[in-house]
N, C-alpha and C positions, 0 to 999 in steps of 0.2 A: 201701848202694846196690846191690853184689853181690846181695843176700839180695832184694831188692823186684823184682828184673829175675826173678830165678829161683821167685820168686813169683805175680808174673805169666805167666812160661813157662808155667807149671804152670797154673794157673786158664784160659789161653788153650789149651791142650792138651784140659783137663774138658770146659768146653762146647764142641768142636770135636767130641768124640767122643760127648757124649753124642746129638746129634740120628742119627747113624751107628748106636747102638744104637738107638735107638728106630726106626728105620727097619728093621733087620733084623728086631725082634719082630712089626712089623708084617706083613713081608712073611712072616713065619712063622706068623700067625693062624692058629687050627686053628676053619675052617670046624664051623660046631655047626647041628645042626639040628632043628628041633622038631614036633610034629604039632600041627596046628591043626586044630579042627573050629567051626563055628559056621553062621551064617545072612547071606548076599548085604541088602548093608544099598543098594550102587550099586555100577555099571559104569561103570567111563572109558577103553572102548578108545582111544580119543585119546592120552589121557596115561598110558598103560599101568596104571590104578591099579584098585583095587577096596575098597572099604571091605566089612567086616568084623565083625558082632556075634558075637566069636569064646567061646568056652568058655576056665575056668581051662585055662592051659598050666602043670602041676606044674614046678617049676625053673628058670622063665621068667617069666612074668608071670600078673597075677589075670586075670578075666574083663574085656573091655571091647573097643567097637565101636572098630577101628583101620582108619589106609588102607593101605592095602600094594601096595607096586609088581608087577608081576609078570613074573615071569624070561620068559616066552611072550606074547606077545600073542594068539597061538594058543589059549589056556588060557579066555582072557575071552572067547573068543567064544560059549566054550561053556554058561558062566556067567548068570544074570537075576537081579536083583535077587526077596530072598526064599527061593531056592534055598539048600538045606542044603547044605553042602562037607566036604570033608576036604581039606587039602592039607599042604605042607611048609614050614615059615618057616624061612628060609637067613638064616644071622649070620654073617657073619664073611669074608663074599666083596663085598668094597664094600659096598652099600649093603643093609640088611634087605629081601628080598621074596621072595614066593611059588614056590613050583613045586608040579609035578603035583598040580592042580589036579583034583579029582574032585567031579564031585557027586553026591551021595549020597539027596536028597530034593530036587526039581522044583518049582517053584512053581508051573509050569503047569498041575499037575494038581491045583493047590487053586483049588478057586473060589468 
């Protein structure tokens, strides 16, 4: 009976500790970031979002149209659907989304 009590200690101890680790690694996440280039698919100043027909990101992901939040709401205003970009896609700070947002080619000026 000694031996099951001290068995139990111990397994009540494990998973006590393990959510404590996994809590530290998180809060130590090393923010990673990536350049994205591609073409303004939509704008949602509303819900801070912008969708995206972005180019391979080597190391990251293949090519393909994504939404992406954006760190600025500032950034989307300056944005139109069409419009070529370059910006930065943030991992690893909450949730994946955009900063410095640049555009690089206009859609304005195709007509």
């Amino acid at each position: 009976m000694k031996h099951v009590k001290l068995a139990l200690c111990l397994m009540m101890t494990i998973a006590l500790a393990l959510p404590l680790g996994t809590a530290a690694q998180t809060q130590t996440a090393q923010v990673q970031r990536y350049k994205l280039t591609g073409t303004v698919k939509s704008v949602d100043t509303k819900d801070h979002k912008v969708a995206v027909d972005g180019k391979d990101i080597p190391g990251f992901m293949a090519a393909m149209t994504m939404t992406y939040s954006a760190g600025k709401n500032e950034d989307l205003k300056k944005v139109s659907s069409g419009d070529q970009i370059q910006a930065d896609v943030v991992v690893g700070d909450g949730p994946t989304h955009l900063e410095n947002i640049k555009v690089t080619g206009s859609a304005k000026g195709k007509q």
